[in-house]
GULUMZA-292222 format. One line per 5 residues: number of its first residue (from 0); their letters; for each residue x, y, z of N, C-alpha, C, O. Coordinates in nm, 4 decimals, always signed. Layout:
REM GULUMZA-292222
NUM) a) X/Y/Z/X/Y/Z/X/Y/Z/X/Y/Z | ...
This chain:
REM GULUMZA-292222
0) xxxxx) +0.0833/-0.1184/+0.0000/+0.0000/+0.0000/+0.0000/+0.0875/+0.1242/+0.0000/+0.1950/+0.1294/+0.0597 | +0.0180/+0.2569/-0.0937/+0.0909/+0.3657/-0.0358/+0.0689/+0.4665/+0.0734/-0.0440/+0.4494/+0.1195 | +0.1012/+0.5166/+0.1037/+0.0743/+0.5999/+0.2192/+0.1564/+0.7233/+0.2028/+0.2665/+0.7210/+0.1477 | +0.0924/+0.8490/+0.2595/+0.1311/+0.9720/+0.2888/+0.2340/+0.9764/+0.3558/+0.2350/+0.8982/+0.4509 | +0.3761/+1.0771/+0.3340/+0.4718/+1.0665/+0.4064/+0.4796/+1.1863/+0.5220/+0.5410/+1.2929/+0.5166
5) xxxxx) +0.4054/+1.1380/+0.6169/+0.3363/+1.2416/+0.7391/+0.3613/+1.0939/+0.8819/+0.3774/+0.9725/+0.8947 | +0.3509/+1.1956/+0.9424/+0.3389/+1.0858/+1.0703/+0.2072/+1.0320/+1.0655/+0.2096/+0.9265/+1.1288 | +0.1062/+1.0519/+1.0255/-0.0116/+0.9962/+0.9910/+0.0030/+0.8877/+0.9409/-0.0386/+0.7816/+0.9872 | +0.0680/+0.9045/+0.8342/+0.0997/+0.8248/+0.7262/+0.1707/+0.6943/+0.8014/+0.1293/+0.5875/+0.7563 | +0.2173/+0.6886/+0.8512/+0.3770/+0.5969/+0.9351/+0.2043/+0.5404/+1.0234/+0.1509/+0.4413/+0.9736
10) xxxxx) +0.1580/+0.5842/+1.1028/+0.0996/+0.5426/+1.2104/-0.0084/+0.4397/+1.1638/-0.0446/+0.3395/+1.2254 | -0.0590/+0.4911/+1.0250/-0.1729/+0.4204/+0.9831/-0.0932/+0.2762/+0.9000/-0.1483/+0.1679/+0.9199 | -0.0104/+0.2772/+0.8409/+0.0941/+0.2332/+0.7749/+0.1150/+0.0747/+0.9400/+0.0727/-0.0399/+0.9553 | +0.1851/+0.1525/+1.0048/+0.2002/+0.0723/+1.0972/+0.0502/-0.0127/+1.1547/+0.0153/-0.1264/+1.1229 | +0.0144/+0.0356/+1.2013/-0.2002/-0.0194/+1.2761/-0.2240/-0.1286/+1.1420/-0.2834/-0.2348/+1.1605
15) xxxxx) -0.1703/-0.0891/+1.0043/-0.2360/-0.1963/+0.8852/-0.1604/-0.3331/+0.9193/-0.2015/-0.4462/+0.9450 | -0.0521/-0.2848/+0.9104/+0.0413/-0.4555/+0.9520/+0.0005/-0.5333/+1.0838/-0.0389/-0.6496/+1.0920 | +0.0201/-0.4371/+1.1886/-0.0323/-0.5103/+1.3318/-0.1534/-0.6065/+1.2849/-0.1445/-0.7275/+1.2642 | -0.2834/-0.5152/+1.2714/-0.3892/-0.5737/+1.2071/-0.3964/-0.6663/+1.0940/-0.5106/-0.7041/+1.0678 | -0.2751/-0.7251/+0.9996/-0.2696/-0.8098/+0.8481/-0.2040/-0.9225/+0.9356/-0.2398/-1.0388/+0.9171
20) xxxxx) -0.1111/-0.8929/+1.0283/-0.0933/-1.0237/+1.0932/-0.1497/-1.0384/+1.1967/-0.0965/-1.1194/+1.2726 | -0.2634/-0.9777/+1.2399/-0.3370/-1.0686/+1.3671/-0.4760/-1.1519/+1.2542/-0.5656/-1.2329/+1.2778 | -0.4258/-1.0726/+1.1204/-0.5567/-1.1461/+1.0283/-0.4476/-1.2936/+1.0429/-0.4971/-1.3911/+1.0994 | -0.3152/-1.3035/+0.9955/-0.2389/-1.4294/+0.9044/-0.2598/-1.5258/+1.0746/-0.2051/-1.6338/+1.0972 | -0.3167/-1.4791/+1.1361/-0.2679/-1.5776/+1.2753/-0.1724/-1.5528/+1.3615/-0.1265/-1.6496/+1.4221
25) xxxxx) -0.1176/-1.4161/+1.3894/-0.0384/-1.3683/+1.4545/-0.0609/-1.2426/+1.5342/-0.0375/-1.1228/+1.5180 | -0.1394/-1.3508/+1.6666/-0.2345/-1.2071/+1.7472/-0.1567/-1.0852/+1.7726/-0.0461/-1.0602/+1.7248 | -0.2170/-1.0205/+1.8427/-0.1509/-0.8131/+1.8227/-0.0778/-0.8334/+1.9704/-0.0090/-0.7345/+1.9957 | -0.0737/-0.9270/+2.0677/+0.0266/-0.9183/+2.1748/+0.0915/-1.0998/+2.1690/+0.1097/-1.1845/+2.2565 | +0.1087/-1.0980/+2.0360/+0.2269/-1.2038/+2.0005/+0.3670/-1.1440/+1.9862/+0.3506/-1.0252/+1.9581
30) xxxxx) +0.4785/-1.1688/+1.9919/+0.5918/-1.1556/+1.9717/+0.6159/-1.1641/+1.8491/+0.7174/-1.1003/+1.8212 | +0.5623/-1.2210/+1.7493/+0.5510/-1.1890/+1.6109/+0.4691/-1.0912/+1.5598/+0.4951/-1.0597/+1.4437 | +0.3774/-1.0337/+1.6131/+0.2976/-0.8945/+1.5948/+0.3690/-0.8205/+1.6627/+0.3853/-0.7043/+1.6254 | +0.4274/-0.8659/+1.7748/+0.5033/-0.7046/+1.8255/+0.6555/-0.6754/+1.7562/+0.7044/-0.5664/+1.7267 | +0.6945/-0.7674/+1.7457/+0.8376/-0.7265/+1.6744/+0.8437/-0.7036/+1.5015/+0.9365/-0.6630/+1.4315
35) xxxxx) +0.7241/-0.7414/+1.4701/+0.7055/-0.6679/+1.3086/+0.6463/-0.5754/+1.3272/+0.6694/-0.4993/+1.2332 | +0.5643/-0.5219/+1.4104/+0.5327/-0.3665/+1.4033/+0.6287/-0.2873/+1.4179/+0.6505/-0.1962/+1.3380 | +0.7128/-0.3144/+1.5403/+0.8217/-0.2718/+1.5700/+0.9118/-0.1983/+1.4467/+0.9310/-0.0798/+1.4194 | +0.9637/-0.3405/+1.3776/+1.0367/-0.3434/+1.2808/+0.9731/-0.2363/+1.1815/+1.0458/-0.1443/+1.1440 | +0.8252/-0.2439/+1.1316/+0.7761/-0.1284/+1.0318/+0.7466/+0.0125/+1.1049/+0.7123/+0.1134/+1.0432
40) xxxxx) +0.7605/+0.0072/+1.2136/+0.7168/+0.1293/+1.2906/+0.8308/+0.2170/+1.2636/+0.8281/+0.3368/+1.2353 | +0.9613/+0.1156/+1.2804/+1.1073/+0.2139/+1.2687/+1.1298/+0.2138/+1.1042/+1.1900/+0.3094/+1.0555 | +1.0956/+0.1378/+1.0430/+1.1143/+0.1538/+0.9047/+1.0354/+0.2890/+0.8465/+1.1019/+0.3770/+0.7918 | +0.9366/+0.2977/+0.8561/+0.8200/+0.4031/+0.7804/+0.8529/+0.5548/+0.8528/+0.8122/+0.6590/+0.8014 | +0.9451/+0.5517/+0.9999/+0.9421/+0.6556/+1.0666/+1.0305/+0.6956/+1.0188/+1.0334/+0.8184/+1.0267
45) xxxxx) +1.1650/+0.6261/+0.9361/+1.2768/+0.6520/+0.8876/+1.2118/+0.7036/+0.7433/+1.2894/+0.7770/+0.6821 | +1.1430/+0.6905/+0.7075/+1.0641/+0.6713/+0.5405/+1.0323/+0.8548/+0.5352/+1.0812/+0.9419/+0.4633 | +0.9556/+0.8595/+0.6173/+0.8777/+0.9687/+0.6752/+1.0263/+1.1307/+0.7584/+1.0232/+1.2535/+0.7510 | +1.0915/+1.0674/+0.8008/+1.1647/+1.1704/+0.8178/+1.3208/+1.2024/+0.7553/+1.4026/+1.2929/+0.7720 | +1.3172/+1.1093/+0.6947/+1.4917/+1.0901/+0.6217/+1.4574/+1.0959/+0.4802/+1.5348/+1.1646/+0.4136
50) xxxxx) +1.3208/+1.0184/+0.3909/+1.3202/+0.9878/+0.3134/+1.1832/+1.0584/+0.2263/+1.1217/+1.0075/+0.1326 | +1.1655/+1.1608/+0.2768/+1.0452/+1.2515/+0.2526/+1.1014/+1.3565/+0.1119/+1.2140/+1.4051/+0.1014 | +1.0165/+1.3679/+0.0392/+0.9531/+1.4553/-0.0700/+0.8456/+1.5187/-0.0769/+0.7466/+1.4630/-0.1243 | +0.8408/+1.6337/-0.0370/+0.6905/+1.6759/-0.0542/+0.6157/+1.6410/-0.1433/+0.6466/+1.6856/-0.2538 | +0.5004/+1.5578/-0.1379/+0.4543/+1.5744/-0.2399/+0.4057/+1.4058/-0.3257/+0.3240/+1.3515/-0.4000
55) xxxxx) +0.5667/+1.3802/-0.2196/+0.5477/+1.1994/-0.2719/+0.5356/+1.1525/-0.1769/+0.5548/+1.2128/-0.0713 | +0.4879/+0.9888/-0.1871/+0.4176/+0.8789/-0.0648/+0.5408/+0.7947/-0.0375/+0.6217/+0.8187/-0.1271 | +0.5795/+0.7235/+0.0316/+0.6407/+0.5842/+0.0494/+0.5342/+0.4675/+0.0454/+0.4193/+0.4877/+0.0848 | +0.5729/+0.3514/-0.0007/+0.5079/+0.1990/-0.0244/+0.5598/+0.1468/+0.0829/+0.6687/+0.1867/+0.1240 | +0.4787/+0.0327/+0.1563/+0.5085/-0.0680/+0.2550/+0.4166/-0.1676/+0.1747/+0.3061/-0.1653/+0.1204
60) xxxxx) +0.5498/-0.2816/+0.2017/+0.4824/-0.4143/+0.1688/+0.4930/-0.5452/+0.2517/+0.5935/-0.6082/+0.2847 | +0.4042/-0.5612/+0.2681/+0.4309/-0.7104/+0.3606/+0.3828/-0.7660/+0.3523/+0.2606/-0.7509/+0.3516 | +0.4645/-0.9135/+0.3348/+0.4851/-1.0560/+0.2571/+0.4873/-1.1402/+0.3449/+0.5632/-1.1221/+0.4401 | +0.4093/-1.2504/+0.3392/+0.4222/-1.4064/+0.4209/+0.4298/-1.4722/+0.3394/+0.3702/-1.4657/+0.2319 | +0.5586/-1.6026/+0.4003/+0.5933/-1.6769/+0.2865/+0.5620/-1.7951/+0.2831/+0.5744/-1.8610/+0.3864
65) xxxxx) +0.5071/-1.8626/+0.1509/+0.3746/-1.9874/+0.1506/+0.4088/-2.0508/+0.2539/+0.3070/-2.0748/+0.3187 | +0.5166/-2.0984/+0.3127/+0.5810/-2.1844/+0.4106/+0.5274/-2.1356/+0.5149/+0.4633/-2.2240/+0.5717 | +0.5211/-2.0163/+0.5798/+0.4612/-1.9295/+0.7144/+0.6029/-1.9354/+0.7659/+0.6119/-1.9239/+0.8881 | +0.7238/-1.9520/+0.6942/+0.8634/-1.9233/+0.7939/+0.9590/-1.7604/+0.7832/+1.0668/-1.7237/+0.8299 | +0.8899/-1.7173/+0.7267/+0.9543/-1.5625/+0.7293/+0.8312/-1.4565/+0.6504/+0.7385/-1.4931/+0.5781
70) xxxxx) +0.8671/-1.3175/+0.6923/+0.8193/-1.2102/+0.6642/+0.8995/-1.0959/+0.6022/+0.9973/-1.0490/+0.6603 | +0.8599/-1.0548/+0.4920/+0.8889/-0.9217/+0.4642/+0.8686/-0.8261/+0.4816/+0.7487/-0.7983/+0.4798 | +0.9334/-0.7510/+0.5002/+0.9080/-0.5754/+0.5267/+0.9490/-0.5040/+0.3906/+1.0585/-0.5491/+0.3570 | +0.9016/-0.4076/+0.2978/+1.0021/-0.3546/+0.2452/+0.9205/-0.2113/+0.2536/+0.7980/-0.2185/+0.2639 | +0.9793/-0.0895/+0.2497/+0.9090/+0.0595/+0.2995/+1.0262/+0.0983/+0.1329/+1.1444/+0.0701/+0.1133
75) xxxxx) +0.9224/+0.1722/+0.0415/+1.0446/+0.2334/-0.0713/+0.9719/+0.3765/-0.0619/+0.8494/+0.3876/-0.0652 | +1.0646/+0.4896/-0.0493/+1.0161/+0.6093/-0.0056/+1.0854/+0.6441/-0.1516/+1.1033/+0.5542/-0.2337 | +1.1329/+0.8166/-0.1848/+1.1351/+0.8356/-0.3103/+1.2501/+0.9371/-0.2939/+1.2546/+1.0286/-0.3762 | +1.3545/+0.9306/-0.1857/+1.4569/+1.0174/-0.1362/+1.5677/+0.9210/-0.1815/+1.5834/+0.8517/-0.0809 | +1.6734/+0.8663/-0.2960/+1.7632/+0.8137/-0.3164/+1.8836/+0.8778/-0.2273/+1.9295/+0.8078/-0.1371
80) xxxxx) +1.9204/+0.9686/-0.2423/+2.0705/+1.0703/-0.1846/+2.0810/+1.0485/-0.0585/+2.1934/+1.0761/-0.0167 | +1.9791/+0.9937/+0.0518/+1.9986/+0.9673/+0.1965/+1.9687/+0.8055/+0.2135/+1.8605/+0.7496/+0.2316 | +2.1055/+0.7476/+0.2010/+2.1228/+0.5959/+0.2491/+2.1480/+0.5550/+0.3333/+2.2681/+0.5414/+0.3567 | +2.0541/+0.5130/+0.4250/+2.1432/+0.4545/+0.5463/+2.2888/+0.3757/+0.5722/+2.3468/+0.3091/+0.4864 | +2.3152/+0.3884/+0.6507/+2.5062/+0.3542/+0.6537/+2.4654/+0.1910/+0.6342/+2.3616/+0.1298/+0.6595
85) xxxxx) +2.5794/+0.1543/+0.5844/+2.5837/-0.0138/+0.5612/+2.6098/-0.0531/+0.6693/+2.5862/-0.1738/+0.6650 | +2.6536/-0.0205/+0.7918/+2.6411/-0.0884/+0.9104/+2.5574/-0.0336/+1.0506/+2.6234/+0.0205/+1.1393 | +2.4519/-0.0455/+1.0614/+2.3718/+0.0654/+1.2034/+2.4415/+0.0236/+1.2871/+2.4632/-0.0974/+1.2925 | +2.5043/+0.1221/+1.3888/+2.5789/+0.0979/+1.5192/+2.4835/+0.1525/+1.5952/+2.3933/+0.2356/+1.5851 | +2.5529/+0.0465/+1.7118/+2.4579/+0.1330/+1.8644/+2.4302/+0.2677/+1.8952/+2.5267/+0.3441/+1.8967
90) xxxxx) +2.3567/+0.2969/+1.9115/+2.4080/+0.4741/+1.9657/+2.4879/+0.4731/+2.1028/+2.5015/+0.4188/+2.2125 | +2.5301/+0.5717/+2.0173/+2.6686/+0.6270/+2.1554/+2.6157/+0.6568/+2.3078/+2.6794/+0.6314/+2.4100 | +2.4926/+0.7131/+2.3012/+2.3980/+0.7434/+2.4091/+2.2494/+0.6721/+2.4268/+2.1426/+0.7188/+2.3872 | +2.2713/+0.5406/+2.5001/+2.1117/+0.4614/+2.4523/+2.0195/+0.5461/+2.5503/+1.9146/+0.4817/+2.5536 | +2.0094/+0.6260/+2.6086/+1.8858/+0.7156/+2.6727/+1.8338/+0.8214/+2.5570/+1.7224/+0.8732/+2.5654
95) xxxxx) +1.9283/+0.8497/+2.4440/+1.8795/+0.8901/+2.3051/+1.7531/+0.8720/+2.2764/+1.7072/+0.7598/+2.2975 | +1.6604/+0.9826/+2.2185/+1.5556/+0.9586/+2.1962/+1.5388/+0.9467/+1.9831/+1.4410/+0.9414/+1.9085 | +1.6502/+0.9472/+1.9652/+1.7034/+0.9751/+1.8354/+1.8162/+0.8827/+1.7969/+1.8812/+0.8479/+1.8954 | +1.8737/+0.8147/+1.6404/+1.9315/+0.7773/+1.5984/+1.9616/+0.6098/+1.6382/+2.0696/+0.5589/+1.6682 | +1.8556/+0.5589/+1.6294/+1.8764/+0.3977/+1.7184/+1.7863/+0.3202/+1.5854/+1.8279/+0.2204/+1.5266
100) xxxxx) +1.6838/+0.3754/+1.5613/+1.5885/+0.2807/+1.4985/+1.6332/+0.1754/+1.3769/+1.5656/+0.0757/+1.3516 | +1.7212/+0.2001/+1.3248/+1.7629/+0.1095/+1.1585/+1.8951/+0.0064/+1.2713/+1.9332/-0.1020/+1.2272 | +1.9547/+0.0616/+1.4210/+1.9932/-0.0590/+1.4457/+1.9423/-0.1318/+1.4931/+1.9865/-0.2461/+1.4821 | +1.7972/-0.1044/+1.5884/+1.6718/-0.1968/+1.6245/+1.6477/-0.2990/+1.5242/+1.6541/-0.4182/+1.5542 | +1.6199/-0.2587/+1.4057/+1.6160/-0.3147/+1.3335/+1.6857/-0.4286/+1.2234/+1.6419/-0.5102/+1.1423
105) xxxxx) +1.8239/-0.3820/+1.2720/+1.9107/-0.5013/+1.2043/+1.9154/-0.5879/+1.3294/+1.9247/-0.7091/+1.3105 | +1.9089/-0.5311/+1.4875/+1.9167/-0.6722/+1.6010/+1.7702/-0.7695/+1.5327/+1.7820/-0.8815/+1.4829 | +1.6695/-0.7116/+1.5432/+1.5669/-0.7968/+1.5538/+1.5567/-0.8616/+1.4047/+1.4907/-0.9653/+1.3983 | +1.6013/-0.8236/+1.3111/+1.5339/-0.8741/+1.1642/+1.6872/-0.9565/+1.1316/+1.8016/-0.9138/+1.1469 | +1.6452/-1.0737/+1.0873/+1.7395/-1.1727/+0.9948/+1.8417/-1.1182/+0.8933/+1.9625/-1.1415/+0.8924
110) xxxxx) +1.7878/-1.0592/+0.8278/+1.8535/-0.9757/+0.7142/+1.8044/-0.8539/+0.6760/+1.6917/-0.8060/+0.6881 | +1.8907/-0.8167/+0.6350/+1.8764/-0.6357/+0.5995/+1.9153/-0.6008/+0.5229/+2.0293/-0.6403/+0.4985 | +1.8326/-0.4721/+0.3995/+1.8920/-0.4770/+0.2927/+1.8998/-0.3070/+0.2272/+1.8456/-0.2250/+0.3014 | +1.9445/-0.2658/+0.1331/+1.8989/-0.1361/+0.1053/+1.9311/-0.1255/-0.0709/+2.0408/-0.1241/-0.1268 | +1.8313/-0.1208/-0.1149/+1.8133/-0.0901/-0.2992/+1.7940/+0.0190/-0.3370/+1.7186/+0.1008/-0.2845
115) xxxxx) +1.8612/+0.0341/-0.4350/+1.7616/+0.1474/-0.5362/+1.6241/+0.0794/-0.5892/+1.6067/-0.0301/-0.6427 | +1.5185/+0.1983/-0.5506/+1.3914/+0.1920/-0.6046/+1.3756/+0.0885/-0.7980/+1.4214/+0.1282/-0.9051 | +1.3023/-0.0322/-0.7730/+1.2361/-0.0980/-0.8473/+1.2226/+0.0241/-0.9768/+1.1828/+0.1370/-0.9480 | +1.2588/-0.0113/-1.1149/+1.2007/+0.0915/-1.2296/+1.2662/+0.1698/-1.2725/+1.2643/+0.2172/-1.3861 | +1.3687/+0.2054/-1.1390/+1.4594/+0.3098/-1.2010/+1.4007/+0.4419/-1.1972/+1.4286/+0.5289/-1.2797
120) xxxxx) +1.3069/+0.4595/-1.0868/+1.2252/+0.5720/-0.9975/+1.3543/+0.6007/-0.8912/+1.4357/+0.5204/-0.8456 | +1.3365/+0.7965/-0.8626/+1.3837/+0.7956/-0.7595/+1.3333/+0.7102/-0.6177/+1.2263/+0.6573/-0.5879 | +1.4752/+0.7250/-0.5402/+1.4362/+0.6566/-0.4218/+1.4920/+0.5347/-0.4042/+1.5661/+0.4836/-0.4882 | +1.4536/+0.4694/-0.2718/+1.5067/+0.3234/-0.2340/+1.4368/+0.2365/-0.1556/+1.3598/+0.2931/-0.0780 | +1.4385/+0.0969/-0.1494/+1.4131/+0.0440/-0.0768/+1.4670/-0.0473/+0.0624/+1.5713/-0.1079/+0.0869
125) xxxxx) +1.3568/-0.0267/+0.1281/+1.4778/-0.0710/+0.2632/+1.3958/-0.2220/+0.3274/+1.2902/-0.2236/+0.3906 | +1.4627/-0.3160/+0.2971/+1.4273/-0.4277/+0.3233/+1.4153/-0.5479/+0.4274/+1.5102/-0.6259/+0.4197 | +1.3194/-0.5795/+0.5229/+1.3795/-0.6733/+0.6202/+1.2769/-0.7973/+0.6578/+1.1565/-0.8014/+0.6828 | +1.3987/-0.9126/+0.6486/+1.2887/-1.0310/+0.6570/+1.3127/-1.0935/+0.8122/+1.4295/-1.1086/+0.8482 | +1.2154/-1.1259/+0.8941/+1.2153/-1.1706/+0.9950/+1.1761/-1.3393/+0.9499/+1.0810/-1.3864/+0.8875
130) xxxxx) +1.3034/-1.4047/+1.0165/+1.2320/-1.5968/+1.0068/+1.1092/-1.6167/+1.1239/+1.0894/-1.5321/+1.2111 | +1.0423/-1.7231/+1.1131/+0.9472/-1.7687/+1.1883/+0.9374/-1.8780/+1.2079/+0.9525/-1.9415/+1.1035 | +0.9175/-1.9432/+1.2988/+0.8843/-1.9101/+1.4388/+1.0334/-1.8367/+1.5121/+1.1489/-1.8793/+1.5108 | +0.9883/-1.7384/+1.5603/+1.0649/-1.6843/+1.6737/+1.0710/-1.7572/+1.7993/+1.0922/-1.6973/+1.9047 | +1.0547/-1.8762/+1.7947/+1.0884/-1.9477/+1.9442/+1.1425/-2.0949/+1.8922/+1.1340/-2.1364/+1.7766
135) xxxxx) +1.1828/-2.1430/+1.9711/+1.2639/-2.2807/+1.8934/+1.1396/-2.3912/+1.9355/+1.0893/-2.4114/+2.0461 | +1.1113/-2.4527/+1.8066/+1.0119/-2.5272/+1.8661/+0.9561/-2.6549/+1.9057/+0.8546/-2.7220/+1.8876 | +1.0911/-2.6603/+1.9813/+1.1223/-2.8193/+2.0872/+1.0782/-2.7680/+2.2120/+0.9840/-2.8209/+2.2710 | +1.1603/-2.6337/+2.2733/+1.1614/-2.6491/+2.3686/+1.0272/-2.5304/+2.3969/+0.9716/-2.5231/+2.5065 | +0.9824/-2.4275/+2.2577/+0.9029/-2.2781/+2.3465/+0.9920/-2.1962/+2.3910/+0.9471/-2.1109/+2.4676
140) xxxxx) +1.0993/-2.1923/+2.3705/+1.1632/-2.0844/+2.3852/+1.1884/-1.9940/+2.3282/+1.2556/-2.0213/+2.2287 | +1.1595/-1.8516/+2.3451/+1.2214/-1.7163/+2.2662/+1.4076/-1.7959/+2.2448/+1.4787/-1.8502/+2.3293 | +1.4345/-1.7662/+2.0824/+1.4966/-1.7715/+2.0007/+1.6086/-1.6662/+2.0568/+1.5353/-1.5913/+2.1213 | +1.7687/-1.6032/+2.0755/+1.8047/-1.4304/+2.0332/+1.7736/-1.3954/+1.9669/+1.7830/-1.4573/+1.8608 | +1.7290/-1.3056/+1.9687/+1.6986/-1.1830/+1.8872/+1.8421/-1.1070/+1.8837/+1.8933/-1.0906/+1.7729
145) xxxxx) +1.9066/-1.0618/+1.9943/+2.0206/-0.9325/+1.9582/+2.0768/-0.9889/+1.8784/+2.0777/-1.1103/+1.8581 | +2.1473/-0.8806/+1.8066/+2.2796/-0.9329/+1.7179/+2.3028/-0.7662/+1.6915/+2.2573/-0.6889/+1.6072 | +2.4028/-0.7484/+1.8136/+2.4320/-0.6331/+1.8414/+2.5478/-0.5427/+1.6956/+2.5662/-0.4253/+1.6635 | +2.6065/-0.6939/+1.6387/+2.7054/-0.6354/+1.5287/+2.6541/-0.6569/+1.4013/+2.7330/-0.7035/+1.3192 | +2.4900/-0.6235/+1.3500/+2.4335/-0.7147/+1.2510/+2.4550/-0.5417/+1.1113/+2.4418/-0.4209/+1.1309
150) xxxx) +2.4863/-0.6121/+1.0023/+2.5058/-0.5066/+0.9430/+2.4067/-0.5365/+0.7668/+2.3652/-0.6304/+0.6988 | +2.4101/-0.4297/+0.7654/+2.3007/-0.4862/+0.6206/+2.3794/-0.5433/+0.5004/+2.4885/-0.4977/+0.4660 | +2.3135/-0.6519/+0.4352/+2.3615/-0.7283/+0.3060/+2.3471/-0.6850/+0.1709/+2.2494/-0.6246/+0.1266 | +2.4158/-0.7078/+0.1281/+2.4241/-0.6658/-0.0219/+2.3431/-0.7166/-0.0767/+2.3297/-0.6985/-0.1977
């Protein structure tokens, strides 16, 4: 879907996914609904303030895969010239209310990616697939998640 690049835009953007996976079977206080909102919440907020054009929307898409073992994220806004760094580091100050979200996002998501926009349109896309089940499923256990040195793939 597209959406307005407003905080509106990001919020409603975000509420659609929560809500598409409590449709796929992945209630809204699952650990798989909370850490993909998560994940698109910081994606679209990055979309919305890094990757803004007046005038133009960003796309969010999200994908379940026939298997039900991973998810896509991809947010393509229409700002090419601002790329996120190929590696998100911690912030220097984690009481920061600023500059953390794209490494949230490489701890919690499997892989991470960053394209030029599909078509050969300005802009890019920023990509992240979470595997599933997030718990190992012998024992029910939450899986790690950190991966404090996770850097995006080519």
């Amino acid at each position: 879907m597209t959406f307005t690049s407003t905080p509106r835009g990001a919020r409603l953007a975000r509420r659609l996914v929560s809500h598409r996976l409590d449709a796929w079977g992945f209630p809204y206080d699952s650990e798989v609904n909370e850490t993909l909102t998560l994940v698109v919440a910081e994606l679209v907020a990055n979309a919305v303030t890094h990757g803004r054009v007046p005038g133009r929307d960003f796309h969010l898409s999200l994908t379940l895969a026939t298997a039900r073992d991973r998810v896509r994220v991809e947010v393509t806004d229409t700002r090419g010239d601002r790329v996120p760094p190929a590696r998100p580091c911690a912030p220097e100050n984690p009481e920061a209310e600023a500059g953390r979200g794209l490494w949230l996002v490489a701890c919690l998501a499997n892989r991470l990616s960053v394209e030029p926009r599909e078509g050969g349109g300005p802009g890019k896309t920023v990509r992240a697939e979470v595997d599933l089940p997030m718990t190992c499923p012998a024992s029910g256990t939450p899986r790690s998640r950190a991966v404090p040195d996770a850097g995006l793939a080519a």
